[in-house]
N, C-alpha and C positions, 0 to 999 in steps of 0.2 A: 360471547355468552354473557347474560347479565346474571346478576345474583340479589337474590330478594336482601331486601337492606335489613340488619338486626332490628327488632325492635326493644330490647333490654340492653343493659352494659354489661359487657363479658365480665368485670369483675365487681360492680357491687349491684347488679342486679337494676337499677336506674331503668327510668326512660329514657330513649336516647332522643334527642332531638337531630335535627338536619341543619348543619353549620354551613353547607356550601351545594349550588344546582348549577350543571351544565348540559347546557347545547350541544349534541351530538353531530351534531351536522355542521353549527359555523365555530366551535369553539367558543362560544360566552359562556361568563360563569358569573356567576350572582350568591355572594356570599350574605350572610346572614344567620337568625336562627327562626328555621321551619320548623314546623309541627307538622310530624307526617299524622294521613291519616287513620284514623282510629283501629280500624279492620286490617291494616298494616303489620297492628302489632299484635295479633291473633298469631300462635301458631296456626302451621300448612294444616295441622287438623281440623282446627276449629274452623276454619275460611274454606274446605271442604266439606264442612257440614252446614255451613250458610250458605252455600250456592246449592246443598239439594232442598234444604228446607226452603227454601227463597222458590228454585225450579217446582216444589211441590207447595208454594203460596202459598205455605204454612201449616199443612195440614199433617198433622202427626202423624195421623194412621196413614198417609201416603209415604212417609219419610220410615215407618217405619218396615214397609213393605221395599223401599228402595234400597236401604241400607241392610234390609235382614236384621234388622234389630230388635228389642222388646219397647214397649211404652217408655219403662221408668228410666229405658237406656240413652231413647231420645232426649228425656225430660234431662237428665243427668248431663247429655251433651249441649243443650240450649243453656244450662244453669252456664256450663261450662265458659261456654260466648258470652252470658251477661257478664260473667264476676269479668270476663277477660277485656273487657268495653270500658268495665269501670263501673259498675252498676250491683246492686245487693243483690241477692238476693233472698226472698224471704224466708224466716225461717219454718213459717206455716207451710209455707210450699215445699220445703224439703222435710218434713215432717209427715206432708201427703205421701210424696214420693217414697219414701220412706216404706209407707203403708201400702202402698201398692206395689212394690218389691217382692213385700211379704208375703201379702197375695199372690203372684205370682210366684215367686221363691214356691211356694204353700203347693199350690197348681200343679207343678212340674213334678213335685214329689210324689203326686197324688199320682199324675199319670204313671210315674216309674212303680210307683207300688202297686197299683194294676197290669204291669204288664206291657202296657202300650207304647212307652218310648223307654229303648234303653240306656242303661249307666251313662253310654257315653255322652248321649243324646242328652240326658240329662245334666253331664256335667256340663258344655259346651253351653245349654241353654242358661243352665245359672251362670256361669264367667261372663257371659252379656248379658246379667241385667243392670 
């Protein structure tokens, strides 16, 4: 059984780099220091959310139909993958998102005070967004 390589250091949080690669089949090994790559070092969640967005070439409202999620949920897990890449991002953009939360947020309330979906229905749909 293999095991996905850490990509932080269990005690101060670091990037770890790759000090040593061997050949499974004749025994070589080749020491040095690697840089694994980038998407390595993604938690299994975020690296499950870039194979559907990637399967869904990008398209939100596909990702968000696959996952069962809201817009600003997606939005919130892509922010996720850039910061995690190494990448800003913008504060305008999470300021959007922000705002479209709220609309949303806003939406759900509106349908529960109508009648049309209940408590729980509406607690479930705020907790994902």
């Amino acid at each position: 059984m293999k095991y996905k390589a850490p990509g932080k250091c269990p005690v101060c949080g670091e990037k770890l780099t790759i000090t040593k690669l061997g050949c499974p089949k004749c025994s070589t090994a080749i020491e040095g220091n690697f840089q694994p790559c980038e998407f390595c070092r993604l938690p299994e969640e975020d690296l499950e959310f870039v194979k559907i967005f990637i399967k869904c070439r990008g398209n939100i409202k596909d990702v968000e139909k696959e996952l069962g999620i809201s817009y600003p949920t997606v939005r919130g897990k892509l922010d996720s993958v850039i910061r995690g890449l190494g990448f800003e991002v913008l504060v305008k953009e999470t300021m959007k998102e922000n705002e479209e939360k709220a609309t949303v947020r806003n939406e759900i309330l509106e349908l529960l005070s109508k009648g049309e979906i209940t408590p729980k229905e509406a607690t479930e749909r705020i907790k994902n967004l």
